[in-house]
N, C-alpha and C positions, 0 to 999 in steps of 0.2 A: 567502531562502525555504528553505523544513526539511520534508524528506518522506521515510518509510523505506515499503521493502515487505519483510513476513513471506516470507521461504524456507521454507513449509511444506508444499511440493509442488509440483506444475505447476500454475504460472501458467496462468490460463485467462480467459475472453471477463467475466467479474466483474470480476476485476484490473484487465484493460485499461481498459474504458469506469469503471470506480468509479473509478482513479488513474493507472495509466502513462499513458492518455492526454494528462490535465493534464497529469502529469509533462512527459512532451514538449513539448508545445507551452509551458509557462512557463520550462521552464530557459534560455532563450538570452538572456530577460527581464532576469534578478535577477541576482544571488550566492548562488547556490543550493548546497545541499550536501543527495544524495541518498544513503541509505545501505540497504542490504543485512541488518535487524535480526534477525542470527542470534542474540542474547541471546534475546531473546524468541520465536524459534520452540523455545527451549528448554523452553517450558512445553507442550508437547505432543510434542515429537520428542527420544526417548534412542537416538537411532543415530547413530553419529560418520558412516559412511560417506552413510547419505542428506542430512544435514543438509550434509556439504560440497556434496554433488551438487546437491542443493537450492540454494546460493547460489552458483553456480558459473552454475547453467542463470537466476537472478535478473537476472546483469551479462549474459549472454550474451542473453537476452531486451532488456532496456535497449538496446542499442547493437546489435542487429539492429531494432527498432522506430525505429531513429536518434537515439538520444542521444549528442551531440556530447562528449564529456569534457574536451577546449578550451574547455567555455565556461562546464560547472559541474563543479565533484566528485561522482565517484560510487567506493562504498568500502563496504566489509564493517563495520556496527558493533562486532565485536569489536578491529579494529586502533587503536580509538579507545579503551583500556579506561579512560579520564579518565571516561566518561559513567559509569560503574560505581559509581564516588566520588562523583561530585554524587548519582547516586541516591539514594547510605547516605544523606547529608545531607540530600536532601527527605521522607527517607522519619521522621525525626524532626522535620518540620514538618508531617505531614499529620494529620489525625484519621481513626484507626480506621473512625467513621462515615462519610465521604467516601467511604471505598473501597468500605465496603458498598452503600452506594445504586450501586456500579457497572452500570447497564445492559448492559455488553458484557458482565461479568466474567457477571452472572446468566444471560443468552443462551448464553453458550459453555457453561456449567454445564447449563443446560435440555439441550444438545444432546448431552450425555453427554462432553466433559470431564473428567478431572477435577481437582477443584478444589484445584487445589496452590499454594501463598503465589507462585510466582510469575505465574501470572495474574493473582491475586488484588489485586498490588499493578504488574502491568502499567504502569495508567498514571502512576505514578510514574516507572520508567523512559524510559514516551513522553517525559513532561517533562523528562527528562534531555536527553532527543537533541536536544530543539526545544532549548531555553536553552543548552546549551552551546555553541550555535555563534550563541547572540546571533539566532534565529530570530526573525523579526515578521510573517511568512506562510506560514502552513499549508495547504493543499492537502489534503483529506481527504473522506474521503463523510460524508454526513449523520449514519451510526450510530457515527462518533468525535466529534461535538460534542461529546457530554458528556464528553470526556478532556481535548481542548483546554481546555475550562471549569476543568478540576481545575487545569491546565497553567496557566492564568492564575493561577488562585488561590497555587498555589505561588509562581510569581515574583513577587507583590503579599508574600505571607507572609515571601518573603526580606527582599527590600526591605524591609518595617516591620520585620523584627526585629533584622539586622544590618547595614544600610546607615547610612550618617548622615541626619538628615531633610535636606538640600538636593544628595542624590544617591541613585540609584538607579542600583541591577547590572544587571540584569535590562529587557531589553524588554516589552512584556505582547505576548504572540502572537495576533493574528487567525489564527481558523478562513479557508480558502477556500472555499466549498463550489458545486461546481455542482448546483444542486436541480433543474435540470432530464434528470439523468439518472439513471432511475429503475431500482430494484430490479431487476438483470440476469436471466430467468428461465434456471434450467437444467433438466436434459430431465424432471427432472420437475415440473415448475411451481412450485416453491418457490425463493428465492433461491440462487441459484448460487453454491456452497460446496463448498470440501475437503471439509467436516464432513460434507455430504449426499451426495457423493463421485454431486454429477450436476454435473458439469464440462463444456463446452469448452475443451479446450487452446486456445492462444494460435495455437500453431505444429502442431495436429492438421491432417493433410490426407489422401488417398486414401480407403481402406476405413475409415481409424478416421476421418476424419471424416464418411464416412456414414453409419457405425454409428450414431455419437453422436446427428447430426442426425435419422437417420428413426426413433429411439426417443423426443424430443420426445413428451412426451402432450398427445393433444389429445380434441376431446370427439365423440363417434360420428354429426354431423351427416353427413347422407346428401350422396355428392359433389355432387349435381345440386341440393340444396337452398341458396338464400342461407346466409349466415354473418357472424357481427359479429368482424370483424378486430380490433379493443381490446379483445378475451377470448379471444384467441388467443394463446400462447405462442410459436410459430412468427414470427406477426404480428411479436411485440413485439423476436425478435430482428432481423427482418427492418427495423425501425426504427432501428435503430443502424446501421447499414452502409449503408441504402439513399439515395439523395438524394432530392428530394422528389418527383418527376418519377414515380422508382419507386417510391415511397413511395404514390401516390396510385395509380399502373397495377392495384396488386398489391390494394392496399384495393377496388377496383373491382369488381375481380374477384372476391374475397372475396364481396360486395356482392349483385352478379349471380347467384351460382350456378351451376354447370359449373364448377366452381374446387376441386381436391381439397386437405387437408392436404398429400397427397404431392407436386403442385406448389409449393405456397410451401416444402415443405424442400428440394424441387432447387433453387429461387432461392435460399435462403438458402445452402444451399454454395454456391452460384456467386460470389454476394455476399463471402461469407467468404474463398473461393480469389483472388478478385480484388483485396481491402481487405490481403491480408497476403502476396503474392506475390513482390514485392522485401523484403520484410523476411524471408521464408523463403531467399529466396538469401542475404541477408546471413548469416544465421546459419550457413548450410551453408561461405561463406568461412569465418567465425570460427571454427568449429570446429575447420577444418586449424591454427589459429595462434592456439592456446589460452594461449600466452606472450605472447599481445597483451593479451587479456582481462585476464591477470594485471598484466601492467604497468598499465593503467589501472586496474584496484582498487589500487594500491601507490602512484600518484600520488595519485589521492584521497584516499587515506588518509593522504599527508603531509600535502597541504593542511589535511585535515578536523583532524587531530590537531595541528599547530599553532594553529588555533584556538581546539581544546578546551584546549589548554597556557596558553596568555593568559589563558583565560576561568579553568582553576582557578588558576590563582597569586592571582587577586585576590578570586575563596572562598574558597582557605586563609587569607589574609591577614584577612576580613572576620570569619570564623568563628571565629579564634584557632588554625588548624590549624599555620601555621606557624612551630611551634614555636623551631627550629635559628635560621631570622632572628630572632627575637627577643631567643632569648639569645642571640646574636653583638651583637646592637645593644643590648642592657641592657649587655653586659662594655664 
């Protein structure tokens, strides 16, 4: 199993429930290898110092949420720069047209982006990361299908063109996708995005996260008037955190009437202060022993990177890259 998240800011309540949560709970599963894809926050970030800080606060998030690094890799995709090379090499299998019809690429562009060749050709990269460590499960929300899809296409493209017909390199990667966990709303009722810069942090708590939570918009029903909780924003985060018990308490009351917005966003922090409260002390240990952090991206990253090293010896080999063996073995 092959999963990265973008360092392109604070990780917030999207992230979590769209991917680390999977993330977590599958890594003890597989042979998994998760990475940290600071290549690709490069297409929106030209700051050497946020960008570190940014993938620094990525592992430190990871393993206060509890990811074990015993029991899968986890590592910065620059320390693997093998992915960088298989990329050149897909990126002279794909067609032009492919990339255009990209969904995500035209979405980030709508949302004022801009649109610089390495977005552009992003998911050529993603297919680096998945196939270079021989990925066959992907883990991803629903608005990367269409990359995965490219992602297959490439490693079908290798195989017919440099494989022999009674072997094949390349695995074809299944998408994961949990569909039941829907569009994250942030506080202004649009999906919850850096780009919309209407976030939940992850690890937001006191004043900042009351702030955040009581600017939630919501729609000017009168408190003492019934209310439909499945057109509520508030509602809908309060669905993620709540079990069902309060799940239904809270819809009731909605229901009923005498029930204000400003009630369900004090449950909802409470919700939120409770769901992240041992992973907020973990992070506050990590922090003193930033040398831990570091060791486990450095293990990972041998792991990951011996991998990638197996996997390109036998694409240079397939592709005619390497050269020096050849003429050693023709003399």
């Amino acid at each position: 199993m092959v999963s990265g998240i973008q360092p392109s800011g604070e990780l917030h309540l999207g992230n979590y429930f769209g991917a680390i949560r999977q993330h977590l709970e599958l890594h003890e599963r597989y042979e998994s290898y998760f990475f940290i894809v600071n290549y690709h926050a490069l297409t929106t970030i030209h700051d050497r110092e946020a960008l570190r800080r940014y993938t620094f606060e990525a592992a430190l998030t990871y393993l206060a949420l509890g990811f074990k690094p015993e029991k899968a890799a986890l590592f910065v995709q620059s320390d693997v720069p093998e992915v960088t090379e298989l990329a050149w090499i897909f990126y002279n299998l794909v067609p032009v047209s492919t990339l255009e019809k990209g969904v995500a690429y035209k979405d980030k562009v709508a949302q004022g982006l801009p649109a610089n060749a390495g977005l552009f050709n992003y998911p050529v990269l993603q297919a680096a990361d998945i196939l270079i460590y021989g990925g066959t499960l992907v883990p991803v929300g629903a608005d990367q299908k269409q990359n995965i899809e490219i992602c297959r296409d490439i490693a079908q493209r290798f195989n017919r063109t440099f494989c022999p017909p009674d072997r094949s390199l390349f695995p074809i990667p299944e998408p994961l996708i949990r569909e039941e966990v829907a569009v994250v709303p942030g506080i202004d009722g649009r999906k919850m995005s850096k780009s919309y810069g209407n976030t939940i942090g992850i690890f937001d708590e006191g004043k900042t996260l009351r702030k955040k939570v009581m600017s939630i918009v919501t729609d000017s029903t009168p408190l003492e008037a019934p209310k439909d909780p499945e057109r509520c924003n508030v509602f809908a985060l309060i669905k993620l955190f709540a079990d069902e018990e309060t799940r239904n308490r809270i819809a009731e009351a909605y229901r009923r009437g005498g029930y204000g917005y400003g009630d369900a966003k004090k449950e909802l922090i409470r919700l939120i202060d409770e769901h992240f409260a041992e992973a907020r002390e973990r992070r506050r240990e990590l922090l003193k022993h930033p040398d831990y952090v570091m060791d486990v991206l450095r293990e990972g990253a041998r792991k990951g990177r011996r991998r990638a090293q197996e996997m390109m010896e036998q694409v240079r080999d397939l592709v005619g890259l390497n050269y020096a063996t050849y003429r050693s073995e023709a003399s």
